[in-house]
N, C-alpha and C positions, 0 to 999 in steps of 0.2 A: 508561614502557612504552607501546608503540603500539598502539592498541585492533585488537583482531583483527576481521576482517568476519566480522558476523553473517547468519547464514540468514533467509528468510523466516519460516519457522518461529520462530527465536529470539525475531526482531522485533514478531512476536503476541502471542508470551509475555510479554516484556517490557511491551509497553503493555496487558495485561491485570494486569500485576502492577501497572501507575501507575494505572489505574483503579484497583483495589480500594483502592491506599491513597488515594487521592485522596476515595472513597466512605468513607473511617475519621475522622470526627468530630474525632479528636486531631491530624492533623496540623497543624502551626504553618504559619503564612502563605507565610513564606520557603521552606520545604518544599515547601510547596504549587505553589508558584511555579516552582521550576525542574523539580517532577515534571510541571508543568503544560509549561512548555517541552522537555522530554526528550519526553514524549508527540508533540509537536506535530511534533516531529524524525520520529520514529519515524513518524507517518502521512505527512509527505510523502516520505521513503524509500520506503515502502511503495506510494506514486500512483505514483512515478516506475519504480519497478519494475514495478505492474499496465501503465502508458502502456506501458513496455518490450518487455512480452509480449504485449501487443494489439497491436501491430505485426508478431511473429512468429507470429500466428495467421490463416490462409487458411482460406476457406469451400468445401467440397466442393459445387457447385451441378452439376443434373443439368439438361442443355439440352434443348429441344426435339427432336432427334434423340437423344439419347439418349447422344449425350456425356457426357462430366464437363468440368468446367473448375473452376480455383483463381482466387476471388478475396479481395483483403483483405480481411480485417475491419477494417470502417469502425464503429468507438467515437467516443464524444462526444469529440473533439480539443478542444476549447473549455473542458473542465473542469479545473482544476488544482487542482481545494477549496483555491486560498489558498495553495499551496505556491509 
């Protein structure tokens, strides 16, 4: 079956539910290990979606006459946390 796309929202949930098990004492190594990599998924999903939207976000800047103008928002381009 084909994994359905998850929401932003979904994708918080989810890597809140790998941390707490990941924080639970019992889980076994192998466990650990692919909860550790499903997480790591999940955060750079997540970069590539925030990079996404900071590109779709314009600054209302008010000019010296008293214009308005739109410019980009200029975010750290350079950071990819490893993704």
């Amino acid at each position: 079956m084909p994994k359905t796309k998850q929401s932003t929202k979904e994708k918080f949930h989810k890597l809140e539910e790998i941390v707490a098990e990941l924080e639970n004492s019992d889980v076994d190594i192998d466990k650990a290990l692919k909860l550790y990599k499903d997480g790591v998924d999940i955060v750079c999903d997540l970069s590539g979606r925030l990079k996404d939207v900071s590109k779709e976000i314009n600054i209302l800047k008010e000019k010296l006459d008293g214009a308005f103008s739109l410019d980009p928002f200029e975010g750290d381009e350079d950071d990819n946390g490893g993704c």
